[in-house]
N, C-alpha and C positions, 0 to 999 in steps of 0.2 A: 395400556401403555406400560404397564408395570412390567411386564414380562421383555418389557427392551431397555430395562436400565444397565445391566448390565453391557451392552452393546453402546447406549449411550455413553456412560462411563468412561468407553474407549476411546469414542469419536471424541469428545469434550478433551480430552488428555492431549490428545495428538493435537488439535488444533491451538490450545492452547500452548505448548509447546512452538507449534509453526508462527502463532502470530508472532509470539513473543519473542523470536532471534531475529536479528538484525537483517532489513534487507529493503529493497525499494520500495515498499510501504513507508516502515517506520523513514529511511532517510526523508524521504519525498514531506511527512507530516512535521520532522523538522526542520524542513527547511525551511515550510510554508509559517510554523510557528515563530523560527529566527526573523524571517524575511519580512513576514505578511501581517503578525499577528494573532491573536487565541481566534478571531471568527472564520481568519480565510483556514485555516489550520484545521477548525471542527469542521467547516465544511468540505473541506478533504477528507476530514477522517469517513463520513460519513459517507460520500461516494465510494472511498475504501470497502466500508461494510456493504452497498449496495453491489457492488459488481460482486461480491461474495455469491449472490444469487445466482448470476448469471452464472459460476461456475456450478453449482449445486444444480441448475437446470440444466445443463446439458449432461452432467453425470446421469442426474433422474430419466435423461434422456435415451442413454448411451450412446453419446456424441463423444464421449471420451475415450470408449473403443474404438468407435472410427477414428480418432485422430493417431490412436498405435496401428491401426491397420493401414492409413495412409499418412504415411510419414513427413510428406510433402506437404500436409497441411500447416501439421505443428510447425513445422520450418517457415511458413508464411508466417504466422502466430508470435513463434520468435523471434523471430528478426523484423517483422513492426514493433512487437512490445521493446527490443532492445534498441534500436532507431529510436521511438520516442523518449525513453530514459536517457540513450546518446543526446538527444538535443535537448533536453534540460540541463543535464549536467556540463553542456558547454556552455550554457547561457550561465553558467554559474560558474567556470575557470576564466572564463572573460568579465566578471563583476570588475569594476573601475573603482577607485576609493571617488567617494562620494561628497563633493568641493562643495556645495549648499551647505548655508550652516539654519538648519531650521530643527523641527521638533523628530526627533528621532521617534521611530516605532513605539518605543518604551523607556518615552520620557527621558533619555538621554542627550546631551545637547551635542550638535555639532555633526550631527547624520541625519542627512533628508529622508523622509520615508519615502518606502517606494511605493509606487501607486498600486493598492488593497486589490487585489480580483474580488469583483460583485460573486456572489454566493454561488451563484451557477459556473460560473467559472472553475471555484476552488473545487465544487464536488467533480464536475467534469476532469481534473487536474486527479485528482484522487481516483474516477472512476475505471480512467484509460490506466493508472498506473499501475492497479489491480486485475484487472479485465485485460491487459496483453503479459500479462507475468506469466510466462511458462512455470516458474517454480510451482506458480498457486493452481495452477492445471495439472501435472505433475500428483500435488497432494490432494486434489478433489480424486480425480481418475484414482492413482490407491487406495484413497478413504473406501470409497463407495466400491472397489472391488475390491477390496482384501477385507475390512472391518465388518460392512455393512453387510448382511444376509439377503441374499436376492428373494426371500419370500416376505422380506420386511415389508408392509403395505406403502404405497407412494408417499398415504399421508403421513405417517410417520419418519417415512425420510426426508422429505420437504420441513417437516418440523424440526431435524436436525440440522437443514438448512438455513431455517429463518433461527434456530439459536446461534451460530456458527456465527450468520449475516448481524446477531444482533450484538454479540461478545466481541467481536472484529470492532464494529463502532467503539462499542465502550471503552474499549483499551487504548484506541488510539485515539480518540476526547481527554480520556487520560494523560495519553502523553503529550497533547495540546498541552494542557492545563500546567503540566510541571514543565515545558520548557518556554512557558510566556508568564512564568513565577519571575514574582519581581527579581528575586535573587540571582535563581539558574539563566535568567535571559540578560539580565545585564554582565555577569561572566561571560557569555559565549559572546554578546555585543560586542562584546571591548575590541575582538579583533576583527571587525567589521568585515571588508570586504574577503579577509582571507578565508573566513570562516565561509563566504559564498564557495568562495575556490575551492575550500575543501571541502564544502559537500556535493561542488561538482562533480570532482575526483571522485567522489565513494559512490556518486551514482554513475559516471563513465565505466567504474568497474565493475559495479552490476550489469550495466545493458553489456561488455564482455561477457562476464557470468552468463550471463541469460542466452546470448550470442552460439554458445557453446552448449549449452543444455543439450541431453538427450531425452528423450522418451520412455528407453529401454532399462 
């Protein structure tokens, strides 16, 4: 293993770099943390980091050349991953201010919670949002052809999979945890429903983004 650290090195950089800019991952796990709370949120983050896999298998596969070879695919690929961010994010420019006066999410009075997705829900929420993201196709499909050495053994690139798959989780449990801090989540609270609208909006304009992706 030693004689692929420096190869490591690179993978680790770039992905790091990817998880960490903005985009319908992270909006998706704050929404779920404003929305939902720290458990429906981890376990979003957590479907996040498993569909990670799924991209890493079909790279290992080379599923991700077929998909530059046939173009028609990725465009199916896209345009469901950007559909389903489109109806999230309208379910979220249509949030209503919220007339129940009972115990808000996080202990604030005068906003009803909204009803918690069961564990399986939130990872599924997490796992399609990752798993139809052209961008994270896109940055598997270059990892694995430009970084990765095609004489690297499988299992060695699968191990840079399940680290990818396992840093992916981490970072966004992270970002669970600071945006359902008592502090950060009652600042974003205070503007209840707009705050839904407006992360409609920034996920509407990703599934355009996405809409629009190319391949090439």
């Amino acid at each position: 293993m030693h004689g692929y650290w420096p190869q490591f090195v690179k993978i680790a950089i770039a992905h790091l770099l990817a998880v960490a800019s903005p985009g319908p991952d992270f909006a998706m796990v704050v929404r779920q943390s404003l929305t939902h709370g720290r458990r429906a949120a981890v376990w979003t983050s957590v479907g996040i980091g498993t569909a990670i896999l799924v991209h890493v298998s079909y790279a290992l596969l080379g599923i991700g050349i077929l998909l530059k070879t046939y173009p028609v695919a990725f465009e199916v690929m896209k345009f469901v991953g950007a559909g389903y961010l489109a109806w999230i994010g309208i379910k979220g420019v249509m949030s209503r201010p919220r007339r129940e006066v009972s115990e808000s999410p996080f202990g604030l009075p005068g906003k009803a919670r909204p009803a918690e997705p069961a564990p399986r829900a939130a990872w599924t929420t997490g796992f399609l949002t990752n798993v139809f993201n052209p961008k994270a196709t896109l940055f598997f499909v270059a990892i694995f052809a430009t970084i990765v050495d095609p004489r690297t053994p499988k299992v060695i690139q699968g191990a840079y999979g399940l680290w990818m798959s396992a840093t992916t989780m981490a970072w966004f449990i992270a970002v669970s945890f600071l945006f359902t801090r008592e502090r950060v989540r009652a600042a974003f609270i205070r503007g209840g429903y707009w705050i839904d609208r407006a992360m409609g909006c920034v996920l509407l304009a990703l599934a355009a983004a996405l809409a629009f992706a190319s391949i090439t």
